[in-house]
C-alpha positions in Angstrom: -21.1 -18.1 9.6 -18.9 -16.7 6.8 -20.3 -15.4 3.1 -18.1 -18.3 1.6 -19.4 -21.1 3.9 -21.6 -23.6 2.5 -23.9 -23.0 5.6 -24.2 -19.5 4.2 -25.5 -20.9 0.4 -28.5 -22.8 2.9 -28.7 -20.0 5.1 -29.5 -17.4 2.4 -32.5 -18.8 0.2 -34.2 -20.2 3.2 -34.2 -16.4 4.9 -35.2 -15.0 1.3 -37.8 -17.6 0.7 -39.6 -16.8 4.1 -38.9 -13.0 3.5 -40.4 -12.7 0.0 -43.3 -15.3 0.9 -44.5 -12.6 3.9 -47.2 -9.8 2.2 -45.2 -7.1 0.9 -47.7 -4.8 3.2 -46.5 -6.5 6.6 -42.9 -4.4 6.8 -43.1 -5.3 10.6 -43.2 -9.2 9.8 -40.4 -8.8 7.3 -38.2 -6.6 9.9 -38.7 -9.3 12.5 -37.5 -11.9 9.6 -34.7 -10.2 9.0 -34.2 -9.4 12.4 -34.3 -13.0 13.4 -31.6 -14.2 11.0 -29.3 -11.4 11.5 -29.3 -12.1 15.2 -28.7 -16.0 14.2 -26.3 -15.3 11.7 -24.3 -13.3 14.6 -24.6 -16.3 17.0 -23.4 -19.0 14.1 -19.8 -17.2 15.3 -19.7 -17.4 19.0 -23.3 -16.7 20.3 -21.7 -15.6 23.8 -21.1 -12.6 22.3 -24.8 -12.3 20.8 -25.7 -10.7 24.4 -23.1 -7.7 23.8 -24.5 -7.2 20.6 -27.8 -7.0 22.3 -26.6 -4.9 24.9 -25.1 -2.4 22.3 -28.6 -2.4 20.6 -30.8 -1.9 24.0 -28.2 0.9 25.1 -28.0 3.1 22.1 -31.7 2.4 21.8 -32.8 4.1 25.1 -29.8 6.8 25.2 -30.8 7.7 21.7 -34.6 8.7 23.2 -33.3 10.2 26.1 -30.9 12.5 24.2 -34.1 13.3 22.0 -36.8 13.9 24.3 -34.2 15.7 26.6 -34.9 19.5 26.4 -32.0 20.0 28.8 -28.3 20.7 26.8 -26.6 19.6 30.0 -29.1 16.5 29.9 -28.4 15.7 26.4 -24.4 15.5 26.6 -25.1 13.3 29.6 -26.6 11.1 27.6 -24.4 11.0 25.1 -21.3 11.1 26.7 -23.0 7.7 28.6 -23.7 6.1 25.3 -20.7 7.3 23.8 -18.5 6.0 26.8 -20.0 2.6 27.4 -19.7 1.7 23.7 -15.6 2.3 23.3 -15.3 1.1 27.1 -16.2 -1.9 25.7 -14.6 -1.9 22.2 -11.1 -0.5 24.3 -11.1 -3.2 26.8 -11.9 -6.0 24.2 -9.3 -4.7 21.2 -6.9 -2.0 22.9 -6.6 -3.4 26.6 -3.6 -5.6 25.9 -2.6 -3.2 23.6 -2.0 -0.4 25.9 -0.8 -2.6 28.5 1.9 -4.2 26.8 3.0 -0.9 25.5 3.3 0.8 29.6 5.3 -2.6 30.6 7.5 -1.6 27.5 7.9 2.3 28.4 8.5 1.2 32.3 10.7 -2.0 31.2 13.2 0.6 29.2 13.7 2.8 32.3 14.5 -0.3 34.1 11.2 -1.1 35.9 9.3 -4.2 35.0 6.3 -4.2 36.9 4.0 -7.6 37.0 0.4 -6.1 35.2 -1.4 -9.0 33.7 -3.1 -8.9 30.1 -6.4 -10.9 29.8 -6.9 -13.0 27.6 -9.4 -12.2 25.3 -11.5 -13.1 22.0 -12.1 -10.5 19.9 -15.7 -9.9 19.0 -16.0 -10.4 15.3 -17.9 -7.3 13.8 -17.3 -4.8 17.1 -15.5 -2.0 15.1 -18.7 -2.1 12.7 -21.4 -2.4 14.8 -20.6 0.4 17.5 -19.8 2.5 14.8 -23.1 2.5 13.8 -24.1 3.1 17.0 -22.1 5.9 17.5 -23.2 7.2 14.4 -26.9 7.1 15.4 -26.2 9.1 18.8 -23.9 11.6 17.4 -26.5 12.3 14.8 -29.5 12.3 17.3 -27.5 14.6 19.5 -26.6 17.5 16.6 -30.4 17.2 15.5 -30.1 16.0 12.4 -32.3 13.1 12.7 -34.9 11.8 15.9 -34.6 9.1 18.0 -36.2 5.4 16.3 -38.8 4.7 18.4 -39.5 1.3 16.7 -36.8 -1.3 18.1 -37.5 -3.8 16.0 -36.4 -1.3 13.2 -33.5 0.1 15.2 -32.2 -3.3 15.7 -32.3 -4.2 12.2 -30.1 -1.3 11.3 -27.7 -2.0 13.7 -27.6 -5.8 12.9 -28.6 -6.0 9.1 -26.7 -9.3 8.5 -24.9 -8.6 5.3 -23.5 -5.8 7.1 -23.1 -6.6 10.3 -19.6 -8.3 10.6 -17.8 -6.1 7.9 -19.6 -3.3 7.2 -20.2 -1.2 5.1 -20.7 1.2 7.8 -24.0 2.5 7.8 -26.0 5.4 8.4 -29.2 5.9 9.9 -30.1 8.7 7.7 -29.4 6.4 4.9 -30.7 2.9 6.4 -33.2 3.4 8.7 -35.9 5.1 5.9 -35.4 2.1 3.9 -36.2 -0.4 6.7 -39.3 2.0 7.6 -40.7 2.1 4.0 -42.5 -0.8 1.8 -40.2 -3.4 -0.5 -41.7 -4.6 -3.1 -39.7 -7.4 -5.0 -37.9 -6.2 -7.9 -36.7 -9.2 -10.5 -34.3 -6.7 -12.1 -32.6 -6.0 -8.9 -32.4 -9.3 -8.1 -30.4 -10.2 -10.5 -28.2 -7.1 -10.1 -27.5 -8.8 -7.1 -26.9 -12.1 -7.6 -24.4 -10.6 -10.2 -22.6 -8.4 -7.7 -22.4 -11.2 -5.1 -21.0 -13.4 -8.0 -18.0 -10.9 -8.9 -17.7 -10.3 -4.9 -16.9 -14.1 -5.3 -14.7 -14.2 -7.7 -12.1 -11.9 -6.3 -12.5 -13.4 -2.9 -12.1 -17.2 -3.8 -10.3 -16.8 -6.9 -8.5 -14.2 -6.2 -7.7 -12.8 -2.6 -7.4 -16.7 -1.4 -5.3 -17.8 -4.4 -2.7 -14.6 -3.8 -2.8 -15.5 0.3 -1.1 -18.8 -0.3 2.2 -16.9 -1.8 1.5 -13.7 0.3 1.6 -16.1 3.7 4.5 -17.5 2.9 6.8 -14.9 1.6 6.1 -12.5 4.8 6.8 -15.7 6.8 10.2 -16.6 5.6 10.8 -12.9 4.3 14.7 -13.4 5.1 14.9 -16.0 2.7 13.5 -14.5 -0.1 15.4 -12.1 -2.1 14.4 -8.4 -3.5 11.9 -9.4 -6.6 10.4 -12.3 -4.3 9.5 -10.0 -1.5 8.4 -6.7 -4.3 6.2 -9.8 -5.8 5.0 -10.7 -2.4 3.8 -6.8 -1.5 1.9 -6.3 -5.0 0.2 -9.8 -4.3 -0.8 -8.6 -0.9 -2.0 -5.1 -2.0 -4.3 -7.0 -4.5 -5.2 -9.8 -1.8 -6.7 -7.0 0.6 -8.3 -5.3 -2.2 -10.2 -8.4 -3.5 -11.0 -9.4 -0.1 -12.4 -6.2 1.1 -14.0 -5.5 -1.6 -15.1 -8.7 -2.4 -16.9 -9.1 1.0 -18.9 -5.5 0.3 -20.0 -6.9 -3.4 -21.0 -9.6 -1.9 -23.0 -7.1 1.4 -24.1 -5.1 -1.1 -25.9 -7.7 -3.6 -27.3 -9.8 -0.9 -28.9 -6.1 0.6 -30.3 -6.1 -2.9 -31.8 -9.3 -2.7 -34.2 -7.5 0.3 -35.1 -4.3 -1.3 -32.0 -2.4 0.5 -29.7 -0.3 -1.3 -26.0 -0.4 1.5 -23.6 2.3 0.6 -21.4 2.0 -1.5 -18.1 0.9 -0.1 -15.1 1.1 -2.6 -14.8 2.5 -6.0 -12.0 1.1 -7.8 -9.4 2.9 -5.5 -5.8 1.1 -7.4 -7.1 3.4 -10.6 -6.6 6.2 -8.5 -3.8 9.1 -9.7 -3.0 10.0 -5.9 -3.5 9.4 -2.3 -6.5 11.9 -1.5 -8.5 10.0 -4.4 -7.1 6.7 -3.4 -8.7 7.4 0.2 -12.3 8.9 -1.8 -12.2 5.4 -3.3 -11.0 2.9 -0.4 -13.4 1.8 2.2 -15.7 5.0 1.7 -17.7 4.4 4.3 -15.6 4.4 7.2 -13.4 7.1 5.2 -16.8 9.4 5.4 -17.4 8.3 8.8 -14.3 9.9 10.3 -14.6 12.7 7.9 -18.1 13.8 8.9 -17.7 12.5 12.9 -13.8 13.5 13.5 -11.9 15.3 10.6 -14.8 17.5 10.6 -15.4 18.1 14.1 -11.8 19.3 14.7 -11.8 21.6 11.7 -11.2 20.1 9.3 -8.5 21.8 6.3 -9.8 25.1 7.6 -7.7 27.3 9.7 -3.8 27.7 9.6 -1.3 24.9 8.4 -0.1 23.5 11.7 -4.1 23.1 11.9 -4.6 21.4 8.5 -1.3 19.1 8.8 -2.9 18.0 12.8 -6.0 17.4 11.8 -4.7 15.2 8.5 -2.5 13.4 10.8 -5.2 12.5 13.5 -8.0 11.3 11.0 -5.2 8.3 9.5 -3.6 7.4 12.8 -7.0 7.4 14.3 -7.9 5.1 11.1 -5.0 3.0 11.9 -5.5 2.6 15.0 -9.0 1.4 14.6 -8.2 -1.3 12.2 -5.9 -2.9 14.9 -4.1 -2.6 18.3 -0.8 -2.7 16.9 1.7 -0.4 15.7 2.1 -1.5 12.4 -1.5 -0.1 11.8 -0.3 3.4 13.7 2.8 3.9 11.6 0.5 2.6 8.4 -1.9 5.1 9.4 1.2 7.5 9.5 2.6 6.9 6.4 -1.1 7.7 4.5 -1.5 11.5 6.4 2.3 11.7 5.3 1.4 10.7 1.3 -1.6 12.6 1.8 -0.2 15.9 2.9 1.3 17.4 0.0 -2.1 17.2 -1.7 -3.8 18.6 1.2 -1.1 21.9 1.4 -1.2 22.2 -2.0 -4.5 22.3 -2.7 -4.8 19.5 -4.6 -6.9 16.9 -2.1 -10.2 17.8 -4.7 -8.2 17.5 -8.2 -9.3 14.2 -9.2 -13.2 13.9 -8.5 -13.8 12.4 -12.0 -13.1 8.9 -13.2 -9.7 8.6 -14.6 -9.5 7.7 -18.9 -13.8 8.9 -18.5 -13.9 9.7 -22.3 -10.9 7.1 -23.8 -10.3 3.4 -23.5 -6.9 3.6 -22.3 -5.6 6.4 -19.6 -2.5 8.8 -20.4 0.9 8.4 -20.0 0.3 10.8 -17.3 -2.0 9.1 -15.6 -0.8 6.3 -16.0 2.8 7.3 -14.4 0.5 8.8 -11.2 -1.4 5.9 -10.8 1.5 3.5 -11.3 3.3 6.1 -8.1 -0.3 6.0 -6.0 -0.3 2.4 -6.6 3.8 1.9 -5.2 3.4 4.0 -2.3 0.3 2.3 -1.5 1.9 -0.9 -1.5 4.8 0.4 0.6 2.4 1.0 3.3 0.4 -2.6 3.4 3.4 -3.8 4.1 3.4 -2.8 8.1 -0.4 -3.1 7.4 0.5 -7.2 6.6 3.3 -7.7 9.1 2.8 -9.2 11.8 4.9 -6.6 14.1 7.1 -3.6 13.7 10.5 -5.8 13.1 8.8 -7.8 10.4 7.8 -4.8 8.5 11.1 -3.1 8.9 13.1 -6.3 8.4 10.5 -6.7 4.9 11.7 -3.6 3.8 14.9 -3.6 4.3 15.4 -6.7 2.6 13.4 -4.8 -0.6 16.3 -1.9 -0.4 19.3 -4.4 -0.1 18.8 -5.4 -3.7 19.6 -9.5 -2.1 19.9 -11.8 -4.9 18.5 -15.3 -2.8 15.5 -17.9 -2.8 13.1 -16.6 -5.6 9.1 -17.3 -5.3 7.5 -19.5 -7.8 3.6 -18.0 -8.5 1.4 -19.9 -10.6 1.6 -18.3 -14.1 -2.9 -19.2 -14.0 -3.1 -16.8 -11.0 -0.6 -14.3 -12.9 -3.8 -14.5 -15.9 -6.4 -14.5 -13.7 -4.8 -11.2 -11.7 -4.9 -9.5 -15.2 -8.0 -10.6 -16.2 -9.5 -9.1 -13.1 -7.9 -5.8 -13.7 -8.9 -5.5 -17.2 -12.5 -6.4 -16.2 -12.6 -3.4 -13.3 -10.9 -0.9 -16.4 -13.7 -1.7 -18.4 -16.4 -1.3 -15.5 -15.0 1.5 -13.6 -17.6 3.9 -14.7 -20.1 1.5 -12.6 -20.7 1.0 -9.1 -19.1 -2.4 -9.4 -17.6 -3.9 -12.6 -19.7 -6.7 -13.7 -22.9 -3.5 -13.7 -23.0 -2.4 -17.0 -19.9 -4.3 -19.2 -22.4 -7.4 -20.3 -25.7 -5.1 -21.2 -24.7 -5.3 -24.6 -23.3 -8.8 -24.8 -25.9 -11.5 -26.3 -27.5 -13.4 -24.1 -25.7 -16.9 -24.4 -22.5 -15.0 -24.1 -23.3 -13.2 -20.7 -24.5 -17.4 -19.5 -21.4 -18.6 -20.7 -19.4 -15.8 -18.7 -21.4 -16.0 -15.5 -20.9 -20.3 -15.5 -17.1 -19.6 -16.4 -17.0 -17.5 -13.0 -19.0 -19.9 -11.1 -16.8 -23.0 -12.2 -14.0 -20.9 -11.2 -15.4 -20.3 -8.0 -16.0 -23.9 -7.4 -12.9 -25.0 -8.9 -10.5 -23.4 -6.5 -12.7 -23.4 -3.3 -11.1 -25.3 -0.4 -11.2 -24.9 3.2 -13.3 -21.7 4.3 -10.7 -18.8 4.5 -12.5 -15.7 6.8 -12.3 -12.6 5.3 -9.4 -10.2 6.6 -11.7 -7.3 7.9 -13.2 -10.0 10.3 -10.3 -9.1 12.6 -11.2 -5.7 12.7 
């Protein structure tokens, strides 16, 4: 079951119906609710793959008790190292096996040994990346003694399993979660309807948007040597705004339906293409696994303390680490790559904290200046979701190479309505990028028919260009 499914408009007012019918007293009841349709809403995919989930669940479950209640340090790494292990033994062999297989055929094949090793083949879990990394979250924290062990499984479940987040994150964590699913919810009208207006704008960029700029995306990295220079610069900006609305239009939609339930999800982007360079672009982009190697890896190793060679070794193991968990491919390592090279010169000279404050916070319109960064953040950015798109390493070199020849050939014909509607978008996030998303705060003042006539323009726009189900990119991941 996808968000844009119209299984997914039945599923969601039946679960919220039963939810909000239950006592507001009887947590347990509601946890076991939720708990239920997170489970189904996991087995609507492939519900083979409901049992690993389970398994996770169950394991991190009783490692995470045996870690607390250990009083042993030898006893407690054990543990860990058990949980720990089991967890990427499983994500490796389902997502990096044939990854790292192909790749030793390759090294052997160029010294002139071709040895018969077998891939297997393999469906990816949908969600594996997420889940375990809330997992490994929960165990690592458990382990420093920052927070003990959840006793409750029902609860623990839930946090691991939360539907809205369970396929595509955000990335939770259980410091953050796990209170909220311990504690009361009382219905709130006025959050409610925050939500249905977050999930509404998460809408709009996916269907309207992301799906509308795939169609010319698909087919220009397809047949990329037949498109000349403009058609295949046209074809990366549509892309760059294709990931953007889909990512982010899947965590409006995670974070409104939370909202629906009394849960406030973190936060997962923050208009990151207004950013003036790479360390805030990557302060604004997928936050939550951004923080999640920061705190569990950058961190850990030492983060930009210590000597260069340190700072520049860190920097580049956080992003190819990054890459290499969106994918087991090397366009992801050398677009992890290119980020800790963008990155670096902010990081050596001292510049990775300039831009903590929201860019044009005081005027309507940014400076020239900022402008002319963001306009360079937003380029190079592009540059790199080009090996983040292509298919393999040739495609993205042969992509760019046909940018730098200049080629005058076959040009691209976008829809000059998607062209509006791109710009449309943009202007709305300007306006709202002093919210948490950009519908928030932009309407409080409008009058009341106005805000009705914007919401139904949305929704008919919605409606109007929604055709066959198209999953959300992250699911891959």
């Amino acid at each position: 079951m996808i968000f844009n499914s119209l299984a997914f408009l039945v599923f969601l007012p039946v679960v919220f119906t039963i939810y909000w019918l239950l006592k507001t007293d009887r947590i347990r009841a509601q946890n076991i609710v939720l708990l239920a349709a997170s489970l189904y809403f996991y087995a609507c995919w492939d519900w083979r793959f409901l049992f690993l989930l389970l398994f996770s669940i169950c394991l991190d479950y009783y490692t995470g008790i045996k870690i607390d209640s250990s009083t042993s340090t030898r006893m407690r790494k054990t543990w860990m190292v058990i949980s720990i292990g089991v967890n990427l033994g499983f994500l490796m062999v389902f997502k990096y096996y044939n990854f790292f297989i192909d790749s030793f055929k390759d090294a052997l094949a160029a010294v002139g040994y071709h040895p018969n090793i077998q891939t297997l083949q393999l469906i990816l879990p949908v969600g594996i990346s997420f889940y375990t990394f809330h997992g490994l979250s929960y165990i690592l924290d458990i382990y420093y003694k920052r927070i003990r062990s959840e006793r409750n499984f029902i609860d623990y479940a839930l946090f691991v399993s939360f539907f809205p987040l369970l396929v595509a994150g955000p990335i939770e964590r259980a410091t953050h979660l796990l209170p909220q699913i311990k504690k009361r919810r009382q219905f709130d009208y006025a959050k409610a309807i925050d939500g249905l207006r977050q999930i509404l704008w998460g809408f709009f960029k996916k269907v309207v948007i992301a799906d509308n700029c795939a169609l010319y995306v698909n087919d220009i990295f397809s047949n990329h040597s037949s498109y000349g220079t403009v058609s295949l610069i046209l074809g990366a900006i549509l892309f760059a705004v294709q990931i953007y609305c889909d990512f982010s239009g899947y965590s409006d939609i995670a974070l409104g339906t939370a909202r629906l339930f009394g849960f406030e999800l973190l936060r997962n982007f923050s208009f990151p293409y207004f950013s003036r360079n790479i360390a805030e672009f990557w302060r604004r982009w997928h936050i939550s696994l951004s923080s999640w190697f920061r705190d569990y890896v950058y961190i850990p190793l030492g983060g930009s303390k210590g000597g260069l060679l340190k700072k520049v070794r860190n920097t580049f193991v956080i992003f190819l680490v990054s890459g290499f968990w969106h994918g087991a491919n090397w366009t992801f390592i050398i677009w992890g790559g290119l980020n800790a090279v963008y990155y670096l010169p902010s990081l050596l000279l001292n510049q990775n904290r300039k831009y903590t404050d929201i860019v044009a916070e005081h005027t309507m319109l940014p400076s020239l200046k900022e402008l002319g960064h963001m306009a360079l953040t937003f380029t190079l950015t592009t540059i790199a979701w080009i090996f983040f798109r292509a298919d393999n390493l040739n495609q993205a070199l042969e992509y760019l190479g046909g940018i730098f020849s200049f080629r005058q050939s076959e040009t691209v014909t976008v829809s000059h309505l998607l062209y509006l509607l791109i710009g449309l978008f943009f202007i709305t996030e300007w306006m709202g990028r002093k919210s948490n998303y950009a519908l928030e705060h932009i309407l409080q003042r409008w009058p009341r028919v106005a805000r009705l006539t914007l919401y139904y323009l949305l929704i008919i726009l919605i409606c109007w260009f929604a055709g066959e189900e198209q999953e959300f990119i992250y699911f891959q991941f």
